[in-house]
Phi, psi and omega in degrees: 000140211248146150303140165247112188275120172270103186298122172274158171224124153359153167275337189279301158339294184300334175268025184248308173315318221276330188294327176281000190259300183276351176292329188264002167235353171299295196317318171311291205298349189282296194301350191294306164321287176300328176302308185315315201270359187238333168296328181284290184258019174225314200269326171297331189268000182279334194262012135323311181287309175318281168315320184281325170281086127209032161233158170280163202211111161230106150092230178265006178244126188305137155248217182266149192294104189262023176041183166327025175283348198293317190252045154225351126301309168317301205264343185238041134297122175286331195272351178239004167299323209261327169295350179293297159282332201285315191273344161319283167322322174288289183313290161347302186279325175313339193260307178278072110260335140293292193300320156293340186237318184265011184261330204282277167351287201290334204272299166320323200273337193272347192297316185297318167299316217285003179243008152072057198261175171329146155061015174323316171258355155285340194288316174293008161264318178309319189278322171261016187289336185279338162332293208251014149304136156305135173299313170285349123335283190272347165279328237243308207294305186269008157283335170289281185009317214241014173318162199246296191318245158248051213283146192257020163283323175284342162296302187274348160298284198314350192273330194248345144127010169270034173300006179264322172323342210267146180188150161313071191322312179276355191224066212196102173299325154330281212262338200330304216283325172329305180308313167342284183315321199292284175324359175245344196262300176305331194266303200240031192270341167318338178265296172315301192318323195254039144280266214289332197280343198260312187298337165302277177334315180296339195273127214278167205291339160318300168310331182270308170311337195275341181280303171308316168304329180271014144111017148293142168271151165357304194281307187304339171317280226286317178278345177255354198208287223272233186026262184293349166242049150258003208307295178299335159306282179320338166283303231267341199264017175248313148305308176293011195247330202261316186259347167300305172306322198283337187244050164272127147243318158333336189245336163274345193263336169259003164271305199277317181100168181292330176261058194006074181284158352265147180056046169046078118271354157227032162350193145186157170281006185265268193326339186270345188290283184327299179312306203274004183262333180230079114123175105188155170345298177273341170281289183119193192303160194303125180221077205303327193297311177267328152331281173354277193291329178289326167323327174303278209312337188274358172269341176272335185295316200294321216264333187257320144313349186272342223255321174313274189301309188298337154301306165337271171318326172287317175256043133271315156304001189258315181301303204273331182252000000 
C-alpha cells in the first residue's frame, strides 16, 4: 500500500509563497488601468472602424450590410479617389522632408551636445522645451508668426531689407506645406536629438579616443564608430518618424483648415478621413461607412511599412555592429 507523505512547509516558505501571491496581484492591480485605457481608446475604436466599414451609413443611422463596399469606394471611386493620392502623396513629402530637416538637424545637434560644450545644459533644455508645448499651441502661435499682414516673419524680413521675401506663407500653394514642415520640425526635433544624443553616450568613450590617436578626423568619427553604432537609435526615430508623418494632423488642420488650403496642398490623410466621416464642402455629408474603411486601410498601410522597416532595420543593425 503506497504511502502518502505530507510536505510540511516551513514558516519561512510559506511566507515566500504568500510575498509571491501579492507581488502577482500587485503586477495585476498596476497593469490593470493601462490594459484598461488601451482596450478602451486603442482596440475598441480599431474593431469599431472595422464594424462600421462594411455598413451603409446614413448620416448616424447604420444601414445595411455592404461588405467591401465602402472600401472600393474609397480606392475606385474617382471622386474620392483623386483626394487619395493627393493626401497620400502629401503625407509622402511630410516623411522624406522630416527625416531631412528635423531628423538631419537633430543629429548635428545631438553630435554637438555630445562634446559637452559651455552652457550643455541649457542647450539641451533650450532644443527640447518646444517639446513638451501643446501642439495647439504652437500652430495658433506660428500661424500669427506667418501672417502675410502683420505677421513677425514678415515684419522681420522688411525689417532687415528683404520685403520682396515677404508673402502669404501660408496662402500660397508653393510655400503652405512647407512652411508646415517647417513649424513641425521647430516643435519636435527636440526629441530625436536627445534619442541620438542618449545613443551617443552609450557609445563607449575608449573607441573614440583610441580613433583620434590613430589620427582620424571628426567626420571620420562620426561615420565609421558614431554612425553604425547609433543603429538603433536611429530604427526607432525613423519609425516614429513614418507613422508620425502618416497621422499628422493637428498642424495642417489648425494652420490649414479641414480642406487643406489652399487648393488641398495640404491635404493629409488624417483631414480627408475627418471631411468623410463627418461632413465637410468637399466631401458632403457625413459618411461612416467610408470614413470607416479609410481609417482602416491608412491603419493596415502604417502597420505593415512600419513592421517591413522596422524588421529591415533592425537586422541592419546586426550587420553594422
Amino acid at each position: 500500500m503506497a504511502q502518502r507523505t505530507a510536505t510540511i512547509k516551513t514558516p519561512f516558505e510559506n511566507a515566500l509563497a504568500r510575498r509571491r501571491q501579492l507581488r502577482k496581484l500587485w503586477l495585476v492591480f498596476l497593469l490593470f488601468p493601462a490594459i484598461a485605457i488601451l482596450l478602451t481608446f486603442v482596440f475598441l475604436p480599431m474593431a469599431s472602424a472595422i464594424l462600421y466599414s462594411v455598413y451603409e451609413w446614413d448620416g448616424l443611422v447604420r444601414g445595411e450590410f455592404i461588405g467591401l463596399g465602402n472600401f472600393q469606394k474609397v480606392l475606385l471611386d474617382p471622386r474620392n479617389n483623386q483626394f487619395l493620392i493627393n493626401a497620400f502623396f502629401n503625407n509622402v513629402k511630410v516623411f522624406i522632408a522630416l527625416m531631412l530637416v528635423q531628423n538631419g538637424l537633430a543629429l548635428i545637434l545631438a553630435l554637438f551636445l555630445a562634446r559637452e560644450p559651455k552652457g550643455y545644459r541649457f542647450y539641451q533644455i533650450a532644443f527640447f522645451l518646444p517639446v513638451i508645448l501643446s501642439t495647439v499651441i504652437i500652430g495658433f502661435q506660428w500661424k500669427l508668426f506667418l501672417n502675410p499682414i502683420f505677421g513677425l516673419v514678415n515684419t522681420l524680413l522688411r525689417s532687415v531689407g528683404l520685403g520682396d521675401w515677404a508673402m502669404p506663407w501660408l496662402g500660397l500653394p508653393e510655400t503652405a506645406l512647407g512652411a508646415m514642415i517647417l513649424v513641425n520640425a521647430w516643435h519636435w526635433v527636440g526629441f530625436p536629438t536627445l534619442v541620438f544624443l542618449a545613443a551617443i553616450h552609450r557609445i563607449p568613450k575608449d573607441l573614440i579616443e583610441a580613433a583620434r590617436l590613430d589620427g582620424a578626423s571628426e567626420w571620420m568619427i562620426a561615420r565609421d564608430i558614431i554612425w553604425p553604432l547609433m543603429a538603433p537609435a536611429v530604427t526607432i526615430i525613423v519609425v516614429l518618424t513614418f507613422i508620425g508623418s502618416f497621422n499628422w494632423f493637428e498642424i495642417p488642420y489648425i494652420m490649414g483648415g479641414l480642406e487643406g488650403s489652399p487648393a488641398y496642398s495640404t491635404d493629409m490623410l488624417g483631414l480627408l478621413f475627418y471631411r468623410t466621416a463627418f461632413g465637410s464642402v468637399s466631401a458632403g455629408n457625413s459618411d461612416f461607412g467610408t470614413g470607416s474603411a479609410l481609417a482602416v486601410l491608412i491603419f493596415i498601410f502604417i502597420f505593415t511599412f512600419s513592421t517591413i522597416a522596422t524588421r529591415y532595420l533592425t537586422s541592419r543593425e546586426v550587420e553594422l555592429s
